[in-house]
C-alpha positions in Angstrom: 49.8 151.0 127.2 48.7 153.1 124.3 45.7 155.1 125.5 43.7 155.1 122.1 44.2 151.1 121.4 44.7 149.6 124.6 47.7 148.1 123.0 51.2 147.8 124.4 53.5 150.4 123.0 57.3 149.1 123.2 59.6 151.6 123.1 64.2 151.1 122.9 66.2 153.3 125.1 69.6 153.5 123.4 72.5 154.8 125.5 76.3 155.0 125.5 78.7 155.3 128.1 82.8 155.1 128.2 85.5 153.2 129.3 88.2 154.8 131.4 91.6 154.3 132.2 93.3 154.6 135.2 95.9 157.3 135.6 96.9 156.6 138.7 96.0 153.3 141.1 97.5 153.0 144.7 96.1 150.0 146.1 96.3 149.5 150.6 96.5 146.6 152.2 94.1 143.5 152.3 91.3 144.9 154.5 89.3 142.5 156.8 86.5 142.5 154.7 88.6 141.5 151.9 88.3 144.4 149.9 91.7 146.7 149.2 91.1 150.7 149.8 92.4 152.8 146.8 93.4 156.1 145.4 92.4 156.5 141.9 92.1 158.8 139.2 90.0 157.6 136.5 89.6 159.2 132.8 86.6 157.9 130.8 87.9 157.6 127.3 86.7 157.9 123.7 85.7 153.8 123.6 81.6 153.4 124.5 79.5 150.8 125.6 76.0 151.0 124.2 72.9 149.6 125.6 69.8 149.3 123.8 66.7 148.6 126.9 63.6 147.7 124.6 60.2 147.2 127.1 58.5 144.3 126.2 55.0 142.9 127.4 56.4 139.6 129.1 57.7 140.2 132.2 61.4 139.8 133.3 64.9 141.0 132.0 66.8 139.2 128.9 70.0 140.5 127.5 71.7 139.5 123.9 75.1 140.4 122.2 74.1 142.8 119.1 76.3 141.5 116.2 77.7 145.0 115.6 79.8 144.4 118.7 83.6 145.5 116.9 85.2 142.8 119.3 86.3 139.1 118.9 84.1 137.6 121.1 84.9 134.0 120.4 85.9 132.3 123.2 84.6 135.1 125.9 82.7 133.8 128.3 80.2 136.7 128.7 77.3 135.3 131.3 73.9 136.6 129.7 71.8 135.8 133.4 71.7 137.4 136.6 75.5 137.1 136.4 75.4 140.1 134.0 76.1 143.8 135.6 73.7 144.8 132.9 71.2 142.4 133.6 71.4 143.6 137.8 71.4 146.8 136.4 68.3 146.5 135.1 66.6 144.4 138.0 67.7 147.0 140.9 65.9 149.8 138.5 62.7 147.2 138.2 62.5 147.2 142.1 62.5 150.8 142.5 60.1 152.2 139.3 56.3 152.1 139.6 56.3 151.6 136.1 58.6 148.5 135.3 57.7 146.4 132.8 60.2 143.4 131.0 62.9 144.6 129.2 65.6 143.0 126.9 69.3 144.3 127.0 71.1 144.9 123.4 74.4 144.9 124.8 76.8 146.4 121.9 80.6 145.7 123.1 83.7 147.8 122.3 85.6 147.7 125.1 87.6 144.9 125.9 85.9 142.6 128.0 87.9 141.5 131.3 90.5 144.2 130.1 90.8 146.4 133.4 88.5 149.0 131.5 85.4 148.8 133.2 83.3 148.1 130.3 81.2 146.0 131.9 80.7 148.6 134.7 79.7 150.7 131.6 76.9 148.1 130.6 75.8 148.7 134.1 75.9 152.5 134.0 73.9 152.2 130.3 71.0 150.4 131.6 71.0 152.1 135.2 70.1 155.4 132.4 68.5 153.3 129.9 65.5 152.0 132.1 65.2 155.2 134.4 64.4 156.5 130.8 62.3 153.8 129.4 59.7 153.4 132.8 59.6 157.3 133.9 61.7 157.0 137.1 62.5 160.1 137.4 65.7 159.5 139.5 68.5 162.6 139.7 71.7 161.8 138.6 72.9 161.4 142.0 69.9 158.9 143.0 71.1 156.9 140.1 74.9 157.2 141.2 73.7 155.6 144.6 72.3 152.4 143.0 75.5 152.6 140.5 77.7 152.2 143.6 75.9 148.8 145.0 76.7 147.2 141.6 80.5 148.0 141.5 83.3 150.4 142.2 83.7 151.4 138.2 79.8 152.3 137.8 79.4 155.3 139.3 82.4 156.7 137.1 80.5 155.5 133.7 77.5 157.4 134.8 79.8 160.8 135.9 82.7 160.5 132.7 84.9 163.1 132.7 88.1 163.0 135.2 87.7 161.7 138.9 89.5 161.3 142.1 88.2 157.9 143.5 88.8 157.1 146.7 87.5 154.3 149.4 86.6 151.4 147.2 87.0 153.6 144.6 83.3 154.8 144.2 83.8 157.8 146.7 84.3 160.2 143.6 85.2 163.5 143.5 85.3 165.7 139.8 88.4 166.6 138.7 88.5 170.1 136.8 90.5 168.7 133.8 89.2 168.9 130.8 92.1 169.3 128.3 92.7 165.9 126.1 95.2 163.8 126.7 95.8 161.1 123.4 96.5 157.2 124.1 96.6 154.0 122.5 94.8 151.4 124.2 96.3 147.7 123.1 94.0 145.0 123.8 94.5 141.8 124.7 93.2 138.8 123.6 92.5 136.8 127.2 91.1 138.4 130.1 92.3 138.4 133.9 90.3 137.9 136.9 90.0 141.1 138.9 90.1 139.2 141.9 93.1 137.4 141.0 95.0 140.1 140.2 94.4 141.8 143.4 95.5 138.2 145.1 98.8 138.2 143.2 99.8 141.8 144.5 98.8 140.2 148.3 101.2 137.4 147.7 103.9 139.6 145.9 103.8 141.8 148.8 104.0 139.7 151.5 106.8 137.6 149.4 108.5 140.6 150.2 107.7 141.7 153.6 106.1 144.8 152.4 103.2 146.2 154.5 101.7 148.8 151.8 100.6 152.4 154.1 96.7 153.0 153.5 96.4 155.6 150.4 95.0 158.6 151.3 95.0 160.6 148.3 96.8 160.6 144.9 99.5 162.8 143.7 98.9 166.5 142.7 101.4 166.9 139.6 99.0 164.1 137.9 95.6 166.1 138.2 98.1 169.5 137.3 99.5 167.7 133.7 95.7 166.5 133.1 94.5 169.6 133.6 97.0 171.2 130.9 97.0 168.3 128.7 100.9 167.8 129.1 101.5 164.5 128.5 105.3 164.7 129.3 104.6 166.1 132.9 101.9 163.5 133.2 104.6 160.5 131.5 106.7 161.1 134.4 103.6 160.4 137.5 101.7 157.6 136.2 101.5 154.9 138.4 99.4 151.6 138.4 100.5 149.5 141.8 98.4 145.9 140.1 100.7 146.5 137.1 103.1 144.2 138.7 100.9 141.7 139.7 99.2 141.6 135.7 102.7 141.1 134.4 103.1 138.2 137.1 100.1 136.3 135.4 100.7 137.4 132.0 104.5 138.2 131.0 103.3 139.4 127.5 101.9 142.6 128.9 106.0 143.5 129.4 107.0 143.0 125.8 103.9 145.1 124.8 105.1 148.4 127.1 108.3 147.9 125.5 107.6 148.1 121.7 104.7 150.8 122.5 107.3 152.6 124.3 110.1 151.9 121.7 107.8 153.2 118.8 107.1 156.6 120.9 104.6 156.6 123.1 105.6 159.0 125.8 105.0 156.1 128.6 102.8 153.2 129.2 100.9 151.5 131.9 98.7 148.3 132.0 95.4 149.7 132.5 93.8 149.0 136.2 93.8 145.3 136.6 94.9 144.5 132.5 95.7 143.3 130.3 94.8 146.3 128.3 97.8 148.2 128.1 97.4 151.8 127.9 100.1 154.0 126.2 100.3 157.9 125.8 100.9 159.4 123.1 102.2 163.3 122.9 99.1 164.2 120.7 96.2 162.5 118.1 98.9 162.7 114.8 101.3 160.9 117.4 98.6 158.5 118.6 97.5 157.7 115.2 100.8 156.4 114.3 101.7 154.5 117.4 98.6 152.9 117.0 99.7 152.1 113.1 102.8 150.7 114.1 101.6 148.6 116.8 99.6 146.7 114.4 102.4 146.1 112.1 103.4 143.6 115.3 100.0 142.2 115.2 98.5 144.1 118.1 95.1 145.4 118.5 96.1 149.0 118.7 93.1 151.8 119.0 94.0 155.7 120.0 91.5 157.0 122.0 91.4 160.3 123.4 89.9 162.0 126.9 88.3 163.4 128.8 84.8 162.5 127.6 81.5 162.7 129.1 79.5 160.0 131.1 76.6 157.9 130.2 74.1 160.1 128.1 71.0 158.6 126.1 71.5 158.9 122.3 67.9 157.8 120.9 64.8 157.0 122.5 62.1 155.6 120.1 58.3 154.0 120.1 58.4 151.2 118.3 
């Protein structure tokens, strides 16, 4: 409330947060709970989310699409309910400020939705910041990081950035001390894949093949060594995605796109996490710029990103 009119006040929370890309992914065996254990190491990457958490005097949570979204959305089926990670986002802070009032969600979407780049974790990560922000929470970074994890493996990442080793479900993170840039290309598609279905394919691939995969218990040393001295040939030769297969099972195309990235000289490629973005790295930002170039001469929807970049940080925060 404003003190001298007795009038509401509204006030917008703006704040950013990256997508990542997984370096490495080594995925265990279907667990009894039905979850997989992994080994990950995750680089958030110079493509952000941005949340805009406006308080408003009617109570409850809405969430929109703002129109300066740079993707083609047509056709996405992006749920704008409780369904939303955004949206839960938002309700978990409700139930744990003092000073919660309703809120509406301006979600502004560059990274490719249902693309294996957690850019719906980074909505979440947003508006976990956003509305801590907006209704004086007061929450650390790591009290935020808790909540983060019961929304999703991805979201305690967006909230840290940087370089992680993720381990567990992949929200036991540890910091990685890497903070030379490594340059990519991310091609994205246009269809998603199911997460969950991805991670069913590998199952059935695997036990196609009578292959019983060990439980990972950490992730290669050479890849955090080339991140940490930005040598993308060292790092060309250890990246490793185990779902890769299973995303190229459900949608072939993601082959033909490793192949002309990696004809047109990207120093190797991987489908990022789940796909069907296709990540591809590039020696340096002159070499990324022009791989990107290229790729679009063949129609695809090439961007060149670098990182490591930072986490979830608040970029304006305004009375209306």
């Amino acid at each position: 409330m404003n003190a001298l009119s007795g009038r509401f006040a509204a006030r917008t929370v703006r704040v950013r947060a990256p997508g990542k890309v997984n370096v490495a992914l080594d995925v265990g065996p279907l667990r009894p709970d039905g979850y997989h254990s992994v080994a990950s190491v995750y680089l958030a990457v110079s493509l952000y989310e941005e949340v805009a958490a406006t308080s408003v005097e009617t109570p409850g949570i809405t969430v929109s699409i703002s129109p300066d979204s740079t993707l083609d959305l047509d056709g996405m089926d992006i749920p704008l309910d409780n369904r939303n990670l955004a949206y839960r986002a938002a309700a978990i802070m409700a139930d744990v400020s003092e000073h919660a009032t309703g809120v509406h969600l301006e979600i502004t979407k560059r990274v490719p939705v249902a693309g294996g780049m957690g850019g719906g974790s980074a909505d979440a990560a947003a508006t976990l910041l956003a509305c801590d922000a907006l209704w004086n929470s007061g929450l650390s970074r790591e009290e935020l990081a808790h909540l983060a994890a019961e929304l999703g493996a991805d979201v305690p990442f967006s909230l840290l950035g940087g370089t992680a080793v993720g381990l567990g479900l992949g929200d036991d993170l540890s910091p990685a001390l890497a903070k030379a840039q490594t340059h990519w290309v991310l091609v994205a598609a246009d269809f998603g894949l199911s997460t969950p279905e991805v991670y069913r394919t590998l199952d059935r691939l695997r036990a196609a093949e009578g292959v019983e995969a060990p439980e990972p218990d950490g992730v290669d040393p050479r890849i955090l060594t080339a991140l940490r001295g930005g040598d993308a040939e060292a790092l060309g030769t250890v990246l490793v995605n185990d779902l890769q297969r299973a995303a190229i099972e459900l949608a072939p195309s993601l082959r033909d796109t490793l192949g002309i990235g990696e004809s047109h000289g990207a120093v190797a490629g991987m489908v990022s996490g789940s796909g069907p973005t296709v990540a591809l790295l590039a020696e340096d930002s002159i070499a990324a710029e022009g791989l990107a170039q290229d790729l679009r001469r063949f129609g695809l929807n090439a961007l060149p990103v670098h990182g490591p970049v930072p986490g979830a940080r608040i970029v304006s925060d305004t009375l209306l």
